[in-house]
C-alpha positions in Angstrom: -40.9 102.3 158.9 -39.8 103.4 155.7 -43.6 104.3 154.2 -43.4 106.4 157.9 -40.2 108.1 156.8 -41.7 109.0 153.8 -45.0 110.3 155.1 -43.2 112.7 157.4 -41.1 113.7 154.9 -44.5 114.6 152.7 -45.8 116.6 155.7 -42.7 118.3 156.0 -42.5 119.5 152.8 -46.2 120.5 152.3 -46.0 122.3 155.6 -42.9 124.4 154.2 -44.5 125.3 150.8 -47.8 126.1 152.6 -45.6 128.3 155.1 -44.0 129.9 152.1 -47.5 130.5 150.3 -48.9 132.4 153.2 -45.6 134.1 154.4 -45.7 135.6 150.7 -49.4 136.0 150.8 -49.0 138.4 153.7 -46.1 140.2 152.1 -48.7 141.0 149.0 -51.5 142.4 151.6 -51.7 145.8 152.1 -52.9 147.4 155.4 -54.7 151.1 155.6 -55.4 153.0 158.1 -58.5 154.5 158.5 -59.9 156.8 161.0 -63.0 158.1 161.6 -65.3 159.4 164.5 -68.5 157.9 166.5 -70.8 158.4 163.6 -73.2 155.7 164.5 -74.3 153.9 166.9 -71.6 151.1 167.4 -68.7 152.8 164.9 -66.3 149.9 164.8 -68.2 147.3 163.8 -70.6 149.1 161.7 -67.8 150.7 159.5 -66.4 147.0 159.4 -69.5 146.0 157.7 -69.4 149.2 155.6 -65.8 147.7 154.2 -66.6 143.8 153.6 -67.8 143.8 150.1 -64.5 146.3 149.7 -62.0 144.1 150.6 -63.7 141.1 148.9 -63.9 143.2 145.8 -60.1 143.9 146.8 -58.9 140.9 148.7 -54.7 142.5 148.5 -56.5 145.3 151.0 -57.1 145.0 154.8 -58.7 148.2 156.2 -58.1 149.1 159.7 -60.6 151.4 161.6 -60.0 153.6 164.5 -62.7 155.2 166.0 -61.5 159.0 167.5 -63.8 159.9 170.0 -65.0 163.7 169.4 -63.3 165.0 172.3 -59.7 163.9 171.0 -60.2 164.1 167.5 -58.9 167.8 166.1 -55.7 167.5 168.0 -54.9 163.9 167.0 -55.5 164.9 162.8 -54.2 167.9 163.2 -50.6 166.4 165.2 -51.0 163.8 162.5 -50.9 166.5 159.7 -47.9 168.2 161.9 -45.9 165.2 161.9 -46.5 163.5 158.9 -47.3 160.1 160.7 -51.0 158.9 161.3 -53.6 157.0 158.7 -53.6 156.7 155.7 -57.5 157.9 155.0 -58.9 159.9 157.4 -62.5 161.8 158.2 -62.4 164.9 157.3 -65.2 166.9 159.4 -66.0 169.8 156.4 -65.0 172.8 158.9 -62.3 171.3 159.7 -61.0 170.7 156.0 -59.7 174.0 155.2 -57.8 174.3 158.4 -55.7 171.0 157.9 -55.7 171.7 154.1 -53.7 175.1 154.7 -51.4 172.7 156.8 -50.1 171.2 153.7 -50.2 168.0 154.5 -53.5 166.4 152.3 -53.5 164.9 149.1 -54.7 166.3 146.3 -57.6 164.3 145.0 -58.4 166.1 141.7 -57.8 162.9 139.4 -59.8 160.6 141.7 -62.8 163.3 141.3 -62.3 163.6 137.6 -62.8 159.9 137.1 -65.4 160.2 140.0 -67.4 162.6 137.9 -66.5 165.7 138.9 -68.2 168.3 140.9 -71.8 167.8 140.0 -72.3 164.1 141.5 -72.1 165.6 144.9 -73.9 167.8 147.2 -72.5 171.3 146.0 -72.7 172.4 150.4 -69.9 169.4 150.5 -67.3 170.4 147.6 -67.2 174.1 149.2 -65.1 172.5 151.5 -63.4 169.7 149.1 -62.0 172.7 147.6 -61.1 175.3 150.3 -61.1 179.0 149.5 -57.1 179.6 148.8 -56.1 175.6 147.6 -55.6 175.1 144.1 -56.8 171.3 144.8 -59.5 169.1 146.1 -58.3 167.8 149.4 -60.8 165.8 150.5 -64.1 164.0 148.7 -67.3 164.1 149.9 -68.8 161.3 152.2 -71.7 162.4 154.5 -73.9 165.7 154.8 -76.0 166.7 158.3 -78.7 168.6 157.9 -81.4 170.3 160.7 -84.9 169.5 159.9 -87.6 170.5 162.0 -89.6 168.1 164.1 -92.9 168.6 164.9 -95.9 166.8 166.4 -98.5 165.7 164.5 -101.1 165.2 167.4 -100.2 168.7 169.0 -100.7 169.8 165.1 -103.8 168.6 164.9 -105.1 169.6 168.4 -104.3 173.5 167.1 -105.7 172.6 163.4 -102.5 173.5 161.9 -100.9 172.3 158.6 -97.5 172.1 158.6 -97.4 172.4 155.0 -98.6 176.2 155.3 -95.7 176.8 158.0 -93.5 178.0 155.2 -92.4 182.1 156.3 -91.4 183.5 159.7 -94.8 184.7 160.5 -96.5 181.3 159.8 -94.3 179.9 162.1 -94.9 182.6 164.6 -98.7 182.3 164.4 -98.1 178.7 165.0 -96.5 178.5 168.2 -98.6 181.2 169.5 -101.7 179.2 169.1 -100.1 175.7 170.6 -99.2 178.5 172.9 -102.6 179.9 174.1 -103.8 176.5 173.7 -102.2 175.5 176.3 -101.8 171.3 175.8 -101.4 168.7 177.5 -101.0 165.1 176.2 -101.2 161.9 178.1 -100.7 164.0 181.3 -98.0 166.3 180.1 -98.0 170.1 179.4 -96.8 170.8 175.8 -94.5 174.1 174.8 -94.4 175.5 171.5 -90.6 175.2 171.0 -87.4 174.4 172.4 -83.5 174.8 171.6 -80.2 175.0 173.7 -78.4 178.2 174.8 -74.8 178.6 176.3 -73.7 175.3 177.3 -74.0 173.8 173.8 -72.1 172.7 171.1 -74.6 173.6 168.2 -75.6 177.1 168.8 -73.7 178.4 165.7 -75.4 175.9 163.5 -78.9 176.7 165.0 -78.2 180.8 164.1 -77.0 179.7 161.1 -80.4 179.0 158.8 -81.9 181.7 160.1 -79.1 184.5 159.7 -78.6 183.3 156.1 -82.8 183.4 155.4 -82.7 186.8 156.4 -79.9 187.1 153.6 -77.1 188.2 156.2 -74.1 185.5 156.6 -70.8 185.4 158.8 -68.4 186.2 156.6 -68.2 187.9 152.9 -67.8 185.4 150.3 -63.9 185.7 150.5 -63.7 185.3 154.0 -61.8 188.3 154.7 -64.1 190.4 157.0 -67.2 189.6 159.1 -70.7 190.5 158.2 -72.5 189.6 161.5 -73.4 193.3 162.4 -74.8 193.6 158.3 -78.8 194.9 159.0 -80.0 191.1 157.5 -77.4 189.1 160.0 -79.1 190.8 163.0 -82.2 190.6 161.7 -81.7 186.6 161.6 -80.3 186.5 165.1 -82.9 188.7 166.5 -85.8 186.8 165.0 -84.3 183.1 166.2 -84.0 185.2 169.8 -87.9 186.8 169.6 -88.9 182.9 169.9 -87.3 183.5 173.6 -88.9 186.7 173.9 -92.5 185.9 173.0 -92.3 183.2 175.6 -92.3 180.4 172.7 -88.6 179.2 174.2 -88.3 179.0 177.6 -85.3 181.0 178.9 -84.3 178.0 181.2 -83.6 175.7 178.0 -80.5 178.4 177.4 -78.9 176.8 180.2 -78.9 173.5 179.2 -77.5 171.7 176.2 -79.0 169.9 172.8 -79.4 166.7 174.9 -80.7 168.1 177.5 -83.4 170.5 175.6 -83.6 167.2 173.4 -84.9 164.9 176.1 -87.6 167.3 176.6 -88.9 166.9 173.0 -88.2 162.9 173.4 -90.4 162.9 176.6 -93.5 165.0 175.1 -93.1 168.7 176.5 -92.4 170.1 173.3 -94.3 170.5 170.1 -91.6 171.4 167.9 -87.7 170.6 168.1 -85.0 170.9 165.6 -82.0 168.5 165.3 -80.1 166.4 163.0 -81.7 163.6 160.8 -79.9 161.0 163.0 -82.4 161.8 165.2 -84.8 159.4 163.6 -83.0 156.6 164.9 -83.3 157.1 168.0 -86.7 157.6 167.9 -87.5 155.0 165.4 -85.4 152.4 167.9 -86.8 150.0 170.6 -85.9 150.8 174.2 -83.7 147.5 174.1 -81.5 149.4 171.7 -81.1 152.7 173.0 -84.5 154.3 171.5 -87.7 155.4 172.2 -89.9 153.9 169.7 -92.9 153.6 172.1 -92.8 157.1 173.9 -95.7 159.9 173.0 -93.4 161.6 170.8 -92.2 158.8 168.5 -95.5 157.5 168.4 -96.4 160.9 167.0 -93.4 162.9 165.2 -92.8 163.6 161.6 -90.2 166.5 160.0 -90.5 169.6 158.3 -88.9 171.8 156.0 -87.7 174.9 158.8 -89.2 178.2 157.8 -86.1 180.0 157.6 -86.6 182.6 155.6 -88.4 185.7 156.7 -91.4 185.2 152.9 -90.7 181.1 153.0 -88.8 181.7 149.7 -85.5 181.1 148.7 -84.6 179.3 152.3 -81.1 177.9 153.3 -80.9 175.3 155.8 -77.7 174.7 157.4 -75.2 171.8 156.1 -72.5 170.1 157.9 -71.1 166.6 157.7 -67.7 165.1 156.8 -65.6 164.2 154.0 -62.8 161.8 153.6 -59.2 162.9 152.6 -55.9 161.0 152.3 -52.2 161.9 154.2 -49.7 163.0 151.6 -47.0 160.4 153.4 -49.4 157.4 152.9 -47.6 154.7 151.5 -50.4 152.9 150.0 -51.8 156.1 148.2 -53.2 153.5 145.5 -55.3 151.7 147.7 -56.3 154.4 149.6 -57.8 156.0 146.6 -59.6 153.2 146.4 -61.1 153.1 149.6 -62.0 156.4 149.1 -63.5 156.3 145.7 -65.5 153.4 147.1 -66.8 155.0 150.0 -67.9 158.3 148.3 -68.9 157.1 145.1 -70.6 154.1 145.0 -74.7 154.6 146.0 -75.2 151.2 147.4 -72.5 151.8 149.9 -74.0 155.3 150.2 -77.6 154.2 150.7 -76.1 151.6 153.9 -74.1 154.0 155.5 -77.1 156.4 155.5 -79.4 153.8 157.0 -76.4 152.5 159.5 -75.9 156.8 160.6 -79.0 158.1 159.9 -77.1 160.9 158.2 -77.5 161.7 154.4 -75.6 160.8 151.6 -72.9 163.3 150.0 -73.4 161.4 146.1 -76.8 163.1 145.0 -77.2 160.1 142.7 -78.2 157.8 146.3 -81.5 159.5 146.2 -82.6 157.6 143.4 -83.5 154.6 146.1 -86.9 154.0 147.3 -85.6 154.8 150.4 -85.6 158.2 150.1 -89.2 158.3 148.4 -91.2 156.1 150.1 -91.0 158.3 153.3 -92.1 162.1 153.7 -89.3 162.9 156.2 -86.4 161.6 154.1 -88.1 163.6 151.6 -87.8 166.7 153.3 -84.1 165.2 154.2 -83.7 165.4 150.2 -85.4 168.5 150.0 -82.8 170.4 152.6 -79.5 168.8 150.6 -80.6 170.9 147.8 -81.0 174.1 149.2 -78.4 173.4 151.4 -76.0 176.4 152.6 -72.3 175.9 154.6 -69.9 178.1 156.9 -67.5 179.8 155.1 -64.2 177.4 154.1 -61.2 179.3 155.2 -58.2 177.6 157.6 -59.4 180.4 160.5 -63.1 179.8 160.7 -62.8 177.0 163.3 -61.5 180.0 166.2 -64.2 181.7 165.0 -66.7 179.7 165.5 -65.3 177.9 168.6 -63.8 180.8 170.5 -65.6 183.9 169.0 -68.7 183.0 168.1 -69.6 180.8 171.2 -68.1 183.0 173.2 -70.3 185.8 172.2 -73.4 184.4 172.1 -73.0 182.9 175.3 -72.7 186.4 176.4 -75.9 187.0 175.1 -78.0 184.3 176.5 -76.4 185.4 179.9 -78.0 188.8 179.3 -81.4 187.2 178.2 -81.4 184.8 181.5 -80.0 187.8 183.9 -83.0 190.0 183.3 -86.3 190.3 184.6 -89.0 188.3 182.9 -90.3 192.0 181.9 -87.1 193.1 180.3 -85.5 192.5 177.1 -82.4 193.8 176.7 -82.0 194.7 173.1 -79.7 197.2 173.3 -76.6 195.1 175.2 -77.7 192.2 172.5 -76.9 194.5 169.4 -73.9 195.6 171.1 -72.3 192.3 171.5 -73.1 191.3 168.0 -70.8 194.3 167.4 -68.5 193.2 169.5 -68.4 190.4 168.0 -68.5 191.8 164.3 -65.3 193.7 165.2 -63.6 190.9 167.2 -64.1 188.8 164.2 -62.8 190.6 161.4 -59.7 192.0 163.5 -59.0 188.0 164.2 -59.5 187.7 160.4 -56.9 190.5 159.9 -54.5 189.1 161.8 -54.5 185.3 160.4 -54.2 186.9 157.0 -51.1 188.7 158.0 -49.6 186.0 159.3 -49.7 184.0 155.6 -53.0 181.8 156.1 -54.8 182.1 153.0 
């Protein structure tokens, strides 16, 4: 009876200094916040398996990950930034940045990029926006970049004896769709059209003017920001060239009632010969049916990407660049560990290299292109290839009403002209007026921001 006593007593005591060693363990452990948006296929866990060599390598730090669905995501960052309670690190889409910068409520970074490397380890699209025009710090650290390649078909190619290495000005890419034009194609049973992209009902139609309006030297706004240069000779030049493709009967003027999916499926499915969309693109198509893709269809049996002919000679081109950066909440209370996280989610090219192949997006560090990876395949080399002559929107607080509300607005306007006239008619003149419209709408929204205080 007595050993019994004694045993209990043993137990007892081991369970109270075992309690104690775990109670204080979890006092030590520090908990961030991090949210971030459906950049992948299954968000949660993949990020999760982004973080575990991070918090082995830091085992005081849990990370916790909310995923903000898209839809939701502005107003909950921007109502975080308002009332100074949310995460700790968040996702900081780049046109977005300048915006919640302006707010006031984003640390500044500038020591972590020092130590980081400064400037020149990232993708110099990215750190126009980690640096807003009018903040005298970096706010946020660059994590991913999306970039717009053009897919092609190398069987439709190859039926019209084209190389897609001498598709490098606007008139080679002209001549090209006209002759998969006249040819008219069909593979495996289905008709083939030159080209296709989205009109109205899309959430991309600003970054699909974009490469072309800048390769015709024109841009949205003047390097300040402070007045809009969409009625400039080159801007309209840009816009009217990307809208000849609709014109010459290249697009067809049904696709600018649909959306990027929609136009998208069409490229999936085999009906067009050339498509242009974000490198996430190839996982889908690179992806058994089981999972979501389409590895065995007509088109992924047969695509590849090319550099887009943006530019009017096929010299000098900018492609467009978006993608996301991560900043941290000035009333974090774990400000240390959240630099961290950051630090080891933007700096470090292993973890780069993963998240790229987890997203299909491209990395932010340009030292990440150092891997095989990004060599031993010609489309991520045209991935590389577009990061380097990359070109981004303008980063003032006031350009996401532009582009949301002014810009889509207008050019909506003019695909309703384009699909309310006759087949016969092109109507030029309400076009150019609109993109006046526009101009002046722009730079009198501009006007008035500025007069209110916002930088």
């Amino acid at each position: 009876m007595k050993d019994f006593r004694i045993i209990f007593f043993l137990l007892i005591l081991c369970a109270f200094f075992l309690g104690g060693c775990e109670g204080e363990e979890n006092a030590k452990r520090e908990v961030i916040q991090l949210w971030i948006m459906p950049n992948s296929p299954d968000p949660a866990s993949d990020m999760e398996h982004i973080l575990h060599d991070f918090e082995l390598e830091n085992p005081g730090i849990e990370v916790e990950v909310t995923v903000l669905d898209w839809s939701v995501a502005w107003t909950k960052i921007t109502t975080a930034a308002s009332t100074l309670n949310g995460p700790d690190v968040v996702q900081m889409p780049t046109t977005w940045a300048a915006a919640v910068t302006n707010i006031g409520a984003l640390l500044s970074l500038d020591s972590l990029l020092s130590v980081s490397g400064g400037d020149s380890v990232f993708a110099p699209s990215a750190m126009k926006f980690a640096r807003p025009i009018g903040s005298d710090s970096v706010t946020s650290l660059p994590w991913f970049l999306d970039v717009r390649p053009l897919y092609y078909r190398r069987d439709v190619l190859s039926k019209a004896e084209l190389d897609p290495r001498k598709i490098v000005s606007w008139k080679d890419f002209k001549d090209a769709l006209q002759k998969i034009k006249d040819l008219n194609l069909s593979i495996e049973n289905i008709p083939i059209s030159p080209v296709g992209y989205p009109g109205k009902h899309d959430w991309n139609v600003i970054h699909n003017f974009a490469p072309w309006i800048w390769g015709a030297g024109g841009d949205f706004l003047d390097s300040a920001g402070t007045r809009s240069m969409l009625a400039d000779s080159a801007s309209i030049a840009g816009i009217m060239f990307y809208l000849d493709l609709v014109r010459d009967g290249f697009n067809s003027r049904r696709n600018l009632a649909k959306n990027t999916n929609q136009v998208g499926a069409d490229f999936d499915e085999g009906r067009l010969a050339f498509w242009f969309d974000a490198t996430n693109k190839t996982l889908y198509l690179d992806s058994p049916r089981f999972l979501g893709g389409t590895s065995k269809s007509v088109t992924a049996r047969n695509y590849s990407c090319m550099l887009p002919p943006s530019s009017p000679s096929g010299k000098n081109p900018y492609y467009f660049a978006g993608g996301s950066n991560l900043s941290i909440f000035r009333f974090s209370k774990h400000q240390r560990s959240a630099k961290l996280l950051v630090r080891y989610l933007t700096t470090r090219a292993d973890v780069q290299l993963s998240l790229s192949r987890m997203t299909g997006f491209l990395p932010a560090l340009l030292s990440t292109y150092e891997y095989p990876f990004f060599k031993e395949d010609e489309k991520r080399e045209v991935f590389q290839e577009m990061v380097l002559h990359a070109k981004s929107y303008p980063a003032v607080p006031y350009w996401g009403e532009i582009e949301t509300e002014i810009l889509l607005r207008r050019f909506g306007n003019i695909f309703d002209l384009i699909t309310s006239s006759p087949e016969n008619v092109w109507p030029e003149a309400a076009i150019l007026s609109e993109i006046k419209a526009a101009d002046a709408e722009i730079t009198h929204y501009i006007n008035r921001e500025r007069g209110r205080g916002i930088k």
